[in-house]
Backbone as a ProteinNet text record, in pm:
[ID]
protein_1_A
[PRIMARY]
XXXXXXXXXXXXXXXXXXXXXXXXXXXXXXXXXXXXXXXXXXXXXXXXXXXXXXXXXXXXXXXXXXXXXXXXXXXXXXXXXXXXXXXXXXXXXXXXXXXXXXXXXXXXXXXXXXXXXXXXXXXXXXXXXXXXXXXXXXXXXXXXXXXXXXXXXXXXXXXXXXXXXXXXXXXXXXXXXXXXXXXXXXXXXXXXXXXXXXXXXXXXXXXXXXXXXXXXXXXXXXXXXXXXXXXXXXXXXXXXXXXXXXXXXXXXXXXXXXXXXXXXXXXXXXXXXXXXXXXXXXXXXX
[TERTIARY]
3578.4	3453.4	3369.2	3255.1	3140.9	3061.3	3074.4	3011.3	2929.4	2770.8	2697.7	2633.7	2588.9	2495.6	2381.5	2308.5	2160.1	2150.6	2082.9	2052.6	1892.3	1841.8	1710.8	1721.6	1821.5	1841.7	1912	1894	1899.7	1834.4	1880.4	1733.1	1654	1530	1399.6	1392.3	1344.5	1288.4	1289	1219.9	1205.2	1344	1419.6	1501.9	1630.8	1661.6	1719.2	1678.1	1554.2	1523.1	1533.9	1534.1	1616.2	1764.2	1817.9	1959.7	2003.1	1929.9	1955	1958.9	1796.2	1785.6	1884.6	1945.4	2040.9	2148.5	2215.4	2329.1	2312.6	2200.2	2173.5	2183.8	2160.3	2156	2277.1	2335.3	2522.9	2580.9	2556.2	2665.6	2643.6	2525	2537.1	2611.1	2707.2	2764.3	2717.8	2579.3	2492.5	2469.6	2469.3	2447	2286.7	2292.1	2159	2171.5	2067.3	2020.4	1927.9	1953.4	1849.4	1751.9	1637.3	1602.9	1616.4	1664	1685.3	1761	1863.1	1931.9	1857.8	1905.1	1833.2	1783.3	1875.4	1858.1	1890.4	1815.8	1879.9	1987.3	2093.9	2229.3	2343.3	2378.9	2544.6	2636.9	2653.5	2781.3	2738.4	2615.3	2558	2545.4	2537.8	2520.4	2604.9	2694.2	2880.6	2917.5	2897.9	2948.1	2870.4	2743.3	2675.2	2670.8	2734.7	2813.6	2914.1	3020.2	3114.8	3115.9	3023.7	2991.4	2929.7	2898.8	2837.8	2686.8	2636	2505.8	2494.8	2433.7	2385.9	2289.3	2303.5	2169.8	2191.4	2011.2	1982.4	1815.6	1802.5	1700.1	1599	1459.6	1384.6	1390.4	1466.3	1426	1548.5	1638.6	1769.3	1641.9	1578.4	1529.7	1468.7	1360	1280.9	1342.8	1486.9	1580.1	1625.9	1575.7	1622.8	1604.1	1612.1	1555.2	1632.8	1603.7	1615.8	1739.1	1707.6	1794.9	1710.1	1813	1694.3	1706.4	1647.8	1611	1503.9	1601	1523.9	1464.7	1347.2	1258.1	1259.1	1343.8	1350	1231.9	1265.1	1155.6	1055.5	1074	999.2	866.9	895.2	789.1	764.8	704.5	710.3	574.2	540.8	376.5	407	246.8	187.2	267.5	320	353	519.6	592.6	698.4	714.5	598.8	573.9	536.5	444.7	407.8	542.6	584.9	761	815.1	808.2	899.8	857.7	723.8	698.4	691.1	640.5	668.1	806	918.6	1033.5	1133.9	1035.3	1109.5	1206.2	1209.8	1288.8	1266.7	1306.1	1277.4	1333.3	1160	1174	1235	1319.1	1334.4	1269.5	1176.6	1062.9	1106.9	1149.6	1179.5	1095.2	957.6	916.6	857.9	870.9	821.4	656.2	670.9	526	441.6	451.3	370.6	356.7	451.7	398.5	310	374.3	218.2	107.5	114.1	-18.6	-113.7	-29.3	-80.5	-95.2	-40.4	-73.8	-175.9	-214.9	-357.3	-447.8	-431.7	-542.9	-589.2	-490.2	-482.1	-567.3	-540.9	-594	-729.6	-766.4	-918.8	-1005	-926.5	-977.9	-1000.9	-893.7	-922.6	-1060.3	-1056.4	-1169.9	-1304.7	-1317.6	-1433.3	-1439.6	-1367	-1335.8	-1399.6	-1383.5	-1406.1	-1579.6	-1604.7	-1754.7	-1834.4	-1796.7	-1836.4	-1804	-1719.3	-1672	-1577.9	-1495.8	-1384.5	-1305.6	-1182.1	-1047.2	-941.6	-890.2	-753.6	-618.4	-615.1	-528.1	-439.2	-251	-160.6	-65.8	-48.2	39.7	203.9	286.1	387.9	460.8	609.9	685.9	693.1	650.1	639.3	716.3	735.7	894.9	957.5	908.3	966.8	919.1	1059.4	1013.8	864.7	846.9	757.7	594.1	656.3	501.9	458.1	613.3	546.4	477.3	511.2	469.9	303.7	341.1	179.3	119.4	106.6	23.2	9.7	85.8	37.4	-92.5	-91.4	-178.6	-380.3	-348.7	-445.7	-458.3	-351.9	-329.8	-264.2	-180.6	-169.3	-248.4	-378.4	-461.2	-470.3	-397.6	-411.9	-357.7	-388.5	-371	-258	-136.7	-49.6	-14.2	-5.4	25.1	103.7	224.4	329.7	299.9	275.8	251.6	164.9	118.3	2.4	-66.7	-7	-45.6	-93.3	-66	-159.6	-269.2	-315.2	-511.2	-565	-474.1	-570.4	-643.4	-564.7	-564.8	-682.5	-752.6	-850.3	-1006.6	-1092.5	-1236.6	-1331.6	-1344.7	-1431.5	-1524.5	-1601.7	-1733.5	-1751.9	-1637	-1606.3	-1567.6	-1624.1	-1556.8	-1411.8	-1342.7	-1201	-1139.7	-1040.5	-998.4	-819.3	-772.6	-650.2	-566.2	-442.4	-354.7	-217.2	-146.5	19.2	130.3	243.8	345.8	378.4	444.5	433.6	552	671.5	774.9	738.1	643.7	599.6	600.6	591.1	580.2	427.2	412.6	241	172.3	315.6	299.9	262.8	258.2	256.6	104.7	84.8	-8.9	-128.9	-142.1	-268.6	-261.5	-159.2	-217.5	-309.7	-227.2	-280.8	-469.3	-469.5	-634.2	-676.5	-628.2	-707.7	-772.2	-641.9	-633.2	-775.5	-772.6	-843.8	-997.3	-1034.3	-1117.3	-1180.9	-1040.3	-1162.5	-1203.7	-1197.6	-1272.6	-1355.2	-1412.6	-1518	-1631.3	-1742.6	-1877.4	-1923.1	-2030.3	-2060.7	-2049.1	-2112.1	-2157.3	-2065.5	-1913.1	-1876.6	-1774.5	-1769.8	-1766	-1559.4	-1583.6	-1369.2	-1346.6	-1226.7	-1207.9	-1045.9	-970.6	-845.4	-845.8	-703.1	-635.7	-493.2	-477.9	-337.1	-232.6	-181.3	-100.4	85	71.3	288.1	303.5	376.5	516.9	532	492.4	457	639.8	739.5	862.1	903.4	838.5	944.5	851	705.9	638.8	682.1	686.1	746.8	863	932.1	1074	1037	988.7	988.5	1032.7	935.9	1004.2	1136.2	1142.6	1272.3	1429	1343.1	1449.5	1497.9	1374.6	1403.5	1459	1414.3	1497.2	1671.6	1682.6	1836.1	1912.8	1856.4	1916.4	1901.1	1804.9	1802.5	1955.4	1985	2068.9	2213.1	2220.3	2416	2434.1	2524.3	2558	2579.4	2589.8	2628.6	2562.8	2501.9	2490.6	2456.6	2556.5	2574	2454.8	2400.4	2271.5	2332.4	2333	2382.8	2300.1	2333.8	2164.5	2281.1	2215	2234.6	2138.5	2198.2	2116	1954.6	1943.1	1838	1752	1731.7	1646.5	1548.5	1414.8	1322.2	1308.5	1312	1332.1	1406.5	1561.4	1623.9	1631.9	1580.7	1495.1	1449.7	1336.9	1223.7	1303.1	1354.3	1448.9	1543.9	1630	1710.5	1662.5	1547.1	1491.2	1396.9	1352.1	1298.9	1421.3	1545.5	1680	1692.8	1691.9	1733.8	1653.2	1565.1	1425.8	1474.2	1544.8	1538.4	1702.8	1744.3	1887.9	1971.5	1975.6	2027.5	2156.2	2225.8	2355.4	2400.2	2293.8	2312.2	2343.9	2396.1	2504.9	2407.6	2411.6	2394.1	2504.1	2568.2	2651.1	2662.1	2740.5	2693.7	2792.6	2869.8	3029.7	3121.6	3259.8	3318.7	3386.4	3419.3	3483.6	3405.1	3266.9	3253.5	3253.8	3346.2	3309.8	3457.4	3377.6	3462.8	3536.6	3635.3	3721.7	3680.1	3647.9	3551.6	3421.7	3338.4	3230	3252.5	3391.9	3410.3	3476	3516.4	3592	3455.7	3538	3426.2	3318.4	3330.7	3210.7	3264.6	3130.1	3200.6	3062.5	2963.9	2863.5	2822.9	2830.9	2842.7	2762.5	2630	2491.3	2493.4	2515.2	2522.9	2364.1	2353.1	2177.8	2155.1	2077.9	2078.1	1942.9	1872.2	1771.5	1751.7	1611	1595	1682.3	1755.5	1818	1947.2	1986.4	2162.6	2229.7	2282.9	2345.8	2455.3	2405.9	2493.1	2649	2662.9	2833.3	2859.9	2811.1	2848.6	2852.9	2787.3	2720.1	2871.3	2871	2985.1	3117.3	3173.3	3213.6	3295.2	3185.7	3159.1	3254.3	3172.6	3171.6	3318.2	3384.8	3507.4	3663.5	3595.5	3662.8	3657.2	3543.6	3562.5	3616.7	3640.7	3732.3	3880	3893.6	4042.9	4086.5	4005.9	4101.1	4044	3969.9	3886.6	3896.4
-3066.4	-3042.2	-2936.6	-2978.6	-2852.5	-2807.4	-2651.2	-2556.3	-2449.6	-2501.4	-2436.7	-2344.2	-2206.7	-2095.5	-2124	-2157.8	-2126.8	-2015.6	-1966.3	-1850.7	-1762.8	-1829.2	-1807.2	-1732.7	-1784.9	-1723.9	-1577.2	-1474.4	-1383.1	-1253.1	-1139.9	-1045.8	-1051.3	-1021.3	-1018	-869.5	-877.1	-713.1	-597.2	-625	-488.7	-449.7	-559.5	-538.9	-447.8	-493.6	-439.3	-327.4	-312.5	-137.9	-9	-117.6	9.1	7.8	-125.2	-86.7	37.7	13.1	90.4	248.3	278.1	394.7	445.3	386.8	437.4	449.3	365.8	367.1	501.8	524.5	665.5	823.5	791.9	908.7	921.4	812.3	811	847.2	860.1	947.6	1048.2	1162.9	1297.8	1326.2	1216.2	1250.4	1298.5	1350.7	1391	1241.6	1267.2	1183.7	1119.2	1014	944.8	840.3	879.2	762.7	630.8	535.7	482.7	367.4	378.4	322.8	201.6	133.8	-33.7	-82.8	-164.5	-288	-264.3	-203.5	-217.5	-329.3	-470.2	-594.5	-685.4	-769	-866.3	-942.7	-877.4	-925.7	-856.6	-903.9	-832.3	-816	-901.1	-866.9	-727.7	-773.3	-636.4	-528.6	-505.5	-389.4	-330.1	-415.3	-370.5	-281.7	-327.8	-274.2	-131.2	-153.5	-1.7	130.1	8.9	149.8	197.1	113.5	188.2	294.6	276.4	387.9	527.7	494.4	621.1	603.1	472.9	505.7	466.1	502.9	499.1	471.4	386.4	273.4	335.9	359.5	459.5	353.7	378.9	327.8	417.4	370.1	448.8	551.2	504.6	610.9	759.5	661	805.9	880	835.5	893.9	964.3	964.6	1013.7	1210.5	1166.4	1323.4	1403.6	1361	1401.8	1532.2	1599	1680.4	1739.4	1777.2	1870.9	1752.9	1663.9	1533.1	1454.2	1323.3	1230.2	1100.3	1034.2	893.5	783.7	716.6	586.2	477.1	436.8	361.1	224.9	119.5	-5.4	-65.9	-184.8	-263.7	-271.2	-332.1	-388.1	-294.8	-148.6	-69.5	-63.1	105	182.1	170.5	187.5	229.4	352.5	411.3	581.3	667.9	626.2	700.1	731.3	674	721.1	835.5	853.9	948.6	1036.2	1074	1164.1	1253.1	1165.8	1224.6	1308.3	1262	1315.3	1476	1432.1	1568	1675.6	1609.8	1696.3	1765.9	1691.3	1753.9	1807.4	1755.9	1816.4	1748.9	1595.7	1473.8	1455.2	1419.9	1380.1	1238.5	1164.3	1057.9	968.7	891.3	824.2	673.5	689.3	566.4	449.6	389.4	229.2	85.6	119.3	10	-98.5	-180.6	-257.9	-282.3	-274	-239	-350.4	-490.5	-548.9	-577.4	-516.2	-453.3	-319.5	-205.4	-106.3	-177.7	-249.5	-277.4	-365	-451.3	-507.4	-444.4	-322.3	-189.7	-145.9	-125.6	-58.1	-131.1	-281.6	-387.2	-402.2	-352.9	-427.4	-291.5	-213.1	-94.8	-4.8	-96.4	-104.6	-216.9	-311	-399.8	-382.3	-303.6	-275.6	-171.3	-100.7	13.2	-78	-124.5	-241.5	-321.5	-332.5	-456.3	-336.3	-211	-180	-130.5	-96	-138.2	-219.9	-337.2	-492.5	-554.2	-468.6	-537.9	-642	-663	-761.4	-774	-857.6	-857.9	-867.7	-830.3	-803.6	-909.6	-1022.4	-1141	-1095.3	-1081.4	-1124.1	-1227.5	-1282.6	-1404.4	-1358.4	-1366.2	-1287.7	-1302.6	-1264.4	-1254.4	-1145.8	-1148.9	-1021.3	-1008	-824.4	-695.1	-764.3	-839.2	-781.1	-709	-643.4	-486.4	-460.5	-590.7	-568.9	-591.3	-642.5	-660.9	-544.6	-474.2	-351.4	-230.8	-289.5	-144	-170.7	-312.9	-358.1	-387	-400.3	-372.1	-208.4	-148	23.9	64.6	-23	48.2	1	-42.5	-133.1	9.6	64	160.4	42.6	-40.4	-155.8	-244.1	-306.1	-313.5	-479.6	-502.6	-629.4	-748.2	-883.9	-952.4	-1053.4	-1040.6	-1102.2	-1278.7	-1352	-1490	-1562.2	-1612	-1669.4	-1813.4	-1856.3	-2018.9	-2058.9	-2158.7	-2227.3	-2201	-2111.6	-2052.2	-1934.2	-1881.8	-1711.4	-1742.7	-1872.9	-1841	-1808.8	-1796.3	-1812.9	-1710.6	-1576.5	-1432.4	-1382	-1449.6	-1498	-1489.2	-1370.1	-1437.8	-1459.8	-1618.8	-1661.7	-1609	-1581.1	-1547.4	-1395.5	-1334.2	-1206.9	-1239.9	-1127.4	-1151.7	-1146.4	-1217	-1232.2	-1203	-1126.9	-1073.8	-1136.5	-1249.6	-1268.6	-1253.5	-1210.9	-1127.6	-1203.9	-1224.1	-1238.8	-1195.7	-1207.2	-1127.2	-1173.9	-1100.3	-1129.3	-1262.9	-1258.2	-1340.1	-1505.4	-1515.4	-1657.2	-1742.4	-1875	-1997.5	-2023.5	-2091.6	-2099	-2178.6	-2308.4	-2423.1	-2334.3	-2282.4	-2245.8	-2174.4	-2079	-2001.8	-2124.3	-2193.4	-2274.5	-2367.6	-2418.5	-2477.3	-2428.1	-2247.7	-2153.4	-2138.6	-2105.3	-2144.9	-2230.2	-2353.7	-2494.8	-2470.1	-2452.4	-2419.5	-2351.7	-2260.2	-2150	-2156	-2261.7	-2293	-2394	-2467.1	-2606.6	-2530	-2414.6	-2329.3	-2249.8	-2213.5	-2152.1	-2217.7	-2166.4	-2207.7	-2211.6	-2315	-2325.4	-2221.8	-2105.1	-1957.1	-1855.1	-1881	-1787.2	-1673	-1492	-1402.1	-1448.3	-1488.1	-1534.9	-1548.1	-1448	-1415.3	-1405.3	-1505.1	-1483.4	-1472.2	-1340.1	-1261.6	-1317.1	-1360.8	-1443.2	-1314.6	-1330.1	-1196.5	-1223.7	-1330	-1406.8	-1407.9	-1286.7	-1289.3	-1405.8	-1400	-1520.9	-1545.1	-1469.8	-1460.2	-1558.3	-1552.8	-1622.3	-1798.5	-1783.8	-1924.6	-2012	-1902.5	-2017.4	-2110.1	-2046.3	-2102.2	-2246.5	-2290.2	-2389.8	-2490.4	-2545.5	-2645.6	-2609	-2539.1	-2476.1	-2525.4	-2433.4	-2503.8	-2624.2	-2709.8	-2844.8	-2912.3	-2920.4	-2951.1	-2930.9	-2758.3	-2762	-2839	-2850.8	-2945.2	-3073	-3128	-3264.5	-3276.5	-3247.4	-3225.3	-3241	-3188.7	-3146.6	-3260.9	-3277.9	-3398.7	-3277.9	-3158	-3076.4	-2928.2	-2882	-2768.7	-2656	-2541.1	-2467.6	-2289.3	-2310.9	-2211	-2056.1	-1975.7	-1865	-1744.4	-1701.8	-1605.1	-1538.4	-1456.3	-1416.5	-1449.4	-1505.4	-1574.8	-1532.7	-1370.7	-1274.8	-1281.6	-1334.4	-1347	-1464.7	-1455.8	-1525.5	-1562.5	-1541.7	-1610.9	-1683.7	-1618.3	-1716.1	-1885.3	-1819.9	-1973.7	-2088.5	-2032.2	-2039	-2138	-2110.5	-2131.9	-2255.2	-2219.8	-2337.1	-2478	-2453.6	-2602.9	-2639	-2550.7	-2623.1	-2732.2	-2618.2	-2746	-2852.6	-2800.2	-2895.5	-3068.1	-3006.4	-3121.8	-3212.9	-3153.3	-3167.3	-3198.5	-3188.1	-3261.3	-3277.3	-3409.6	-3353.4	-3314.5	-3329	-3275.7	-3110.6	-3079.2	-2903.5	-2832	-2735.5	-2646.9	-2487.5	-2402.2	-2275.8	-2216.5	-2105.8	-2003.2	-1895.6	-1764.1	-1648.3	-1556	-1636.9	-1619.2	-1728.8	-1678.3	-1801.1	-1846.2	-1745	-1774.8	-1906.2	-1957.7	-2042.3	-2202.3	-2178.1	-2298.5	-2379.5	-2545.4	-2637.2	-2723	-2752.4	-2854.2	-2999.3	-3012.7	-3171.2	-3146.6	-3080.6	-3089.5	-3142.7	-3116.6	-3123.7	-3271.2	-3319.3	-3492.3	-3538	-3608.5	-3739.2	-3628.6	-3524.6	-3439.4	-3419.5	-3441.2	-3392.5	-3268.4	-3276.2	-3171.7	-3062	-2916.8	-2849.7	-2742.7	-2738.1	-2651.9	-2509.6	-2362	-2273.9	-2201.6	-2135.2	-2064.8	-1983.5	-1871	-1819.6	-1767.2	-1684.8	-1575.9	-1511.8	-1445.4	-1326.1	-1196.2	-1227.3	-1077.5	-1143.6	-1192.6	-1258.6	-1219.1	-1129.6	-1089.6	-1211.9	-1173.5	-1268.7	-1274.1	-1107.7	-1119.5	-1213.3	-1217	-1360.5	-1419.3	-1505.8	-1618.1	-1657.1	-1590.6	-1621.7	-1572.8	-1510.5	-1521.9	-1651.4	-1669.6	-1868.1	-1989.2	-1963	-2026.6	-2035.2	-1916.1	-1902.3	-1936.4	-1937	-1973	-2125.3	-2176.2	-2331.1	-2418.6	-2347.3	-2346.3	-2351.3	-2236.5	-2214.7	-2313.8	-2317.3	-2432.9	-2507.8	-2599.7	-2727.2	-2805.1
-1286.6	-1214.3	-1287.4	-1288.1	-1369.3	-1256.5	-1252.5	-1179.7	-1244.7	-1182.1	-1328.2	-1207.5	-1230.4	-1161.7	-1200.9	-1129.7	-1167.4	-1243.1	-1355.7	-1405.2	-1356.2	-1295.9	-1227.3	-1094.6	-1048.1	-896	-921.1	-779	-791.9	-796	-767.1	-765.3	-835	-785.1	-832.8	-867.7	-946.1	-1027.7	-906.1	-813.5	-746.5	-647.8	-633	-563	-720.4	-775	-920.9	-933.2	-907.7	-918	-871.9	-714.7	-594.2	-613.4	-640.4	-636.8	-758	-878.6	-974.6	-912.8	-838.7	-852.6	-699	-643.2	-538	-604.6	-693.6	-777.8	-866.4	-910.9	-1013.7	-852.8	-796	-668.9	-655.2	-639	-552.8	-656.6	-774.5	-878.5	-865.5	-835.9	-809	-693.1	-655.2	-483.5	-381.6	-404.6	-295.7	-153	-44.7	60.2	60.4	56.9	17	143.5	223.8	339	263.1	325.4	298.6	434.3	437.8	565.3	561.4	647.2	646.7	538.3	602.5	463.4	335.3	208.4	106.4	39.5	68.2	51.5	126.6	214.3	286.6	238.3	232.8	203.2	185.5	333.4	408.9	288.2	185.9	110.8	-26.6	-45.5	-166.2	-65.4	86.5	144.5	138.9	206.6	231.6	71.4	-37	-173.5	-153.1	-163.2	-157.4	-60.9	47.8	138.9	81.8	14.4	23.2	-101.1	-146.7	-251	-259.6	-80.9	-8.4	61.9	34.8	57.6	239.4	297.3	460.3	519	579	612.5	761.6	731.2	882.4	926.3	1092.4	1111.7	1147.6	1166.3	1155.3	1299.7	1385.8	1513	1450.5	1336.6	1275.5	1211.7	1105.4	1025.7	1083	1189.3	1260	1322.3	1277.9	1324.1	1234.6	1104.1	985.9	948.7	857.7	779	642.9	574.4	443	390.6	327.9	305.3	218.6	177.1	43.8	128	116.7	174.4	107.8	69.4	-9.6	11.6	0.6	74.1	-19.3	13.7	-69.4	-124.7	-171.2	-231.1	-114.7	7	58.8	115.4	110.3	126.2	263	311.6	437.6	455.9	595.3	622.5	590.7	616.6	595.7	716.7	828.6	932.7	826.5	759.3	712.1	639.7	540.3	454.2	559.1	638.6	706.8	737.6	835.9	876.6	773.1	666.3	544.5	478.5	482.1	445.3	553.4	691	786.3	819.1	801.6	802.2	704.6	548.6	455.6	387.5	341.1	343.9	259.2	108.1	-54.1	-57.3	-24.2	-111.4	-172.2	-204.4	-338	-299.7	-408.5	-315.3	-418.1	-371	-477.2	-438.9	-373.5	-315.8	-447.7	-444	-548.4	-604.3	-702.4	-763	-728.8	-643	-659	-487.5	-429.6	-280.9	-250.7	-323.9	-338.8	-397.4	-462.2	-515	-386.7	-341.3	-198.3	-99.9	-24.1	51.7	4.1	-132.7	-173.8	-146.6	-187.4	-158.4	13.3	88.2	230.2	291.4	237.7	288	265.5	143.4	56.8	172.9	165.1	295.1	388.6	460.2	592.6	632.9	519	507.7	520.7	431.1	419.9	580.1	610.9	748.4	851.7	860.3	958.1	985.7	841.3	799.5	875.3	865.2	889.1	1000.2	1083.9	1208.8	1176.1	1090.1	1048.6	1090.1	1011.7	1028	925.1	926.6	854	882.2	831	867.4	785.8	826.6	700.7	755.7	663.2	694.8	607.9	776.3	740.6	870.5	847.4	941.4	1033.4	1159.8	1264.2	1196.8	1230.4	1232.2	1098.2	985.7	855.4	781.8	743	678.5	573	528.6	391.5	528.7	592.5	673.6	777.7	823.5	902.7	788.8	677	571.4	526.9	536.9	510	650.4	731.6	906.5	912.4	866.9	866.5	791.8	711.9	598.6	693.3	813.5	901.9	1056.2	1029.8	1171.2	1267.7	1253.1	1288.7	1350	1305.2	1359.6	1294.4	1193	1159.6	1207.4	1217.3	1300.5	1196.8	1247.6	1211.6	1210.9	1124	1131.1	1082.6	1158.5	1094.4	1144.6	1280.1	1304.4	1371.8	1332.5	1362.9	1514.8	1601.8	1766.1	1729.4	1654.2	1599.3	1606.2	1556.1	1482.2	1627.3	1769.4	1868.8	1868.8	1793.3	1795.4	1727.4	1624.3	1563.6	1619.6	1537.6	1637.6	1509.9	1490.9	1399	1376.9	1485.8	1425.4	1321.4	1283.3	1217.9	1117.7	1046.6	900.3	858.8	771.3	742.7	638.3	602	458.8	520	432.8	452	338.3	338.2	274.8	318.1	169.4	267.1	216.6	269.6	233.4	70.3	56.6	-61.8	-107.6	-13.6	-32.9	96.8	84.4	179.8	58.8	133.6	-0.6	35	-93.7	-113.3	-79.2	-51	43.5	183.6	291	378.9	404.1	278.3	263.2	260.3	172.1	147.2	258.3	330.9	519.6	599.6	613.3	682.1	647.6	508.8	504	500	514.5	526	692.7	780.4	918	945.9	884.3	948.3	858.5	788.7	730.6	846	887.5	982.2	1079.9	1141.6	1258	1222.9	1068.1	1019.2	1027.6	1084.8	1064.1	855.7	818.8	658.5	579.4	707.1	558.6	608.1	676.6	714.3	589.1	644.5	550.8	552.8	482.5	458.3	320	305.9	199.4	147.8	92.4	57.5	-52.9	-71.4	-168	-207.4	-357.1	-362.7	-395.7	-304.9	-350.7	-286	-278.9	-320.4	-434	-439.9	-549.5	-667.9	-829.9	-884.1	-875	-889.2	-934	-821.4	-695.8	-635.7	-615.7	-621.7	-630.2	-744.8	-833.2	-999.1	-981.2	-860.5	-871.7	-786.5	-742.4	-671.7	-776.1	-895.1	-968.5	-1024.8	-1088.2	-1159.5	-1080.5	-963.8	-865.3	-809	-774.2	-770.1	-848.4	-997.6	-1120.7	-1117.6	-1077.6	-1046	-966.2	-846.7	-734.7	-790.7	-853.9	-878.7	-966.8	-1081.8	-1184.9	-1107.2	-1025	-964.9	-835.5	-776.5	-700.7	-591	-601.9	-439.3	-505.3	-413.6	-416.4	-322.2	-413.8	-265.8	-275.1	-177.9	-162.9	-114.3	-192	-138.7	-82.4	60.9	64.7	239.4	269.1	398	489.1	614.7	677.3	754.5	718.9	771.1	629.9	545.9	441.7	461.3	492.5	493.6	356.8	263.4	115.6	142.4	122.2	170.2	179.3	326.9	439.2	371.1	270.7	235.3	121.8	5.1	-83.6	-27.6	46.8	59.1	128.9	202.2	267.1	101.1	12.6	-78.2	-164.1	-192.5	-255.7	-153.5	7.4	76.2	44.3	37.5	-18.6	-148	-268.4	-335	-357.8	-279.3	-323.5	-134.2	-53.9	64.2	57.6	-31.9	-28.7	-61.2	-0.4	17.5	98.5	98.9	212.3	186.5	296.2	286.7	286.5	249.4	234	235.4	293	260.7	107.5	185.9	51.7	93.4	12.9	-9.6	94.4	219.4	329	346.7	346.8	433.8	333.1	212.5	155.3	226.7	198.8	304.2	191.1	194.2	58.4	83.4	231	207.2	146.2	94.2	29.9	-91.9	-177.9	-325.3	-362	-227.6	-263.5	-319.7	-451.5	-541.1	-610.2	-630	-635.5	-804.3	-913.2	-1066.5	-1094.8	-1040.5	-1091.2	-968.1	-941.1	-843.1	-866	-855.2	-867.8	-730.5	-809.6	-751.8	-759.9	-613.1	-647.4	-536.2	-522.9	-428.8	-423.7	-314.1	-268.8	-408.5	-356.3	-447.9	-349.9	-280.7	-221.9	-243.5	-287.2	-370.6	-467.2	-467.7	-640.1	-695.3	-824.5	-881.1	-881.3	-900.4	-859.5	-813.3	-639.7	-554.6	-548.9	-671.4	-708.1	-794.1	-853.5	-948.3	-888	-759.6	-702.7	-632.6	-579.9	-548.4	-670.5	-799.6	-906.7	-873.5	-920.1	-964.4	-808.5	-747	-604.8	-606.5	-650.9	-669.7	-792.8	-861	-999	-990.2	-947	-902.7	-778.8	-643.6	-544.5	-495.1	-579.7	-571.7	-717.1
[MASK]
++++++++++++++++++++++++++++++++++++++++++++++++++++++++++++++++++++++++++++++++++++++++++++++++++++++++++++++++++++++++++++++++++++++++++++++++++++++++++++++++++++++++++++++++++++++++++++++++++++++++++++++++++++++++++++++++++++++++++++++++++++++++++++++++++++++++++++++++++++++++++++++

């Protein structure tokens, strides 16, 4: 049987960067909080606890003081920083450079929006982390949209600046403004900003290609990853003989009868360890 890893799948740059710079903290043995799951994924958390690091939530943090605390990829609103310096809390900011850069944009916008009597649309998952950091940068004032019952929230006749998370598929994104185009009057002020992640849009063919290629393949991600999600209904599309997974506990020995080609792939919040983890678990007793 041939069991090939995707080489594509796997963290994305900004997530690699926080892990790095928490991994560089936890060797000075100093106690390093960090707010929220650093990566949506139970099995890379579990490792980085046990190395010391401490996943605190924001009502812990909120009790903190004279301590370091690391702010992941997905990036904090302005009310976090406030806290920090108010109580004396160092930083270690690992948010990903192409989410500050969208906090700056959203927040250049919102300035402008309030000018104009506007609105501030992002298309995004309520209460995920990358979207409460980006609704702050609004005073939370922006009008959130994940499905097609939001636009009710919507008042056309205002001007519109839409924005989206950065980890949505682009399939989703370009509905959403078709949507919200057929309720615009000819000359109305609407204005979208492409700002999804090229790292994780590129993958769509790449990926399909993989799934096409293997006779089974198994999707590795934790099930709280909207990538994830996002990711495995695209293989699902593209090959139906696909399984989700989180590790190897859940692989099944009827998946592998008659099976000679076995396509491994995961999230951008998936380390590869696991990946190859997997690999090598289906090597040995399959």
């Amino acid at each position: 049987m041939i069991v090939d890893i995707d080489q594509h799948s796997g963290f994305c740059f900004g997530v690699v960067s926080a892990i790095q710079r928490a991994e560089e903290e936890l060797q000075n043995g100093e106690t390093l909080y960090c707010l929220g799951d650093i990566v949506h994924n139970s099995a890379e958390v579990e490792r980085l606890s046990k190395r010391g690091l401490r996943v605190i939530s924001h009502e812990e943090f909120a009790k903190l003081s004279d301590c370091k605390v690391l702010i992941r990829a997905h990036g904090e609103p302005p009310e976090t920083y406030a806290i920090a310096k108010k109580q004396n809390i160092t930083l270690i900011d690992a948010t990903c450079p192409i989410v500050l850069k969208l906090q700056q944009r959203i927040r250049d916008g919102y300035q402008d929006m309030q000018k104009a009597g506007g609105q501030i649309l992002i298309y995004g998952k309520p209460g995920h982390a990358e979207v409460v950091g980006l609704e702050g940068q609004t005073e939370c004032n922006a009008i959130i949209i994940d499905e097609e019952s939001d636009l009710q929230n919507i008042d056309f006749s205002k001007p519109i600046r839409l924005y989206s998370q950065t980890t949505k598929s682009r399939e989703g994104y370009e509905k959403l403004q078709e949507n919200i185009r057929k309720k615009l009057s000819e000359n109305a002020d609407f204005i979208v900003f492409n700002t999804i992640c090229g790292q994780v849009a590129n993958r769509a063919k790449q990926l399909t290609d993989f799934c096409q290629n293997h006779q089974l393949i198994l999707f590795i991600s934790s099930k709280n990853s909207s990538n994830g999600q996002y990711l495995f209904d695209l293989c699902k599309r593209a090959n139906p003989n696909t399984h989700f997974i989180s590790d190897v506990s859940e692989l099944q020995s009827e998946w592998f009868k008659t099976i000679d080609t076995v396509g491994i792939c995961g999230a951008t919040s998936t380390p590869m360890w696991l990946m190859e983890d997997v690999a090598k678990q289906i090597s040995t007793c399959f």
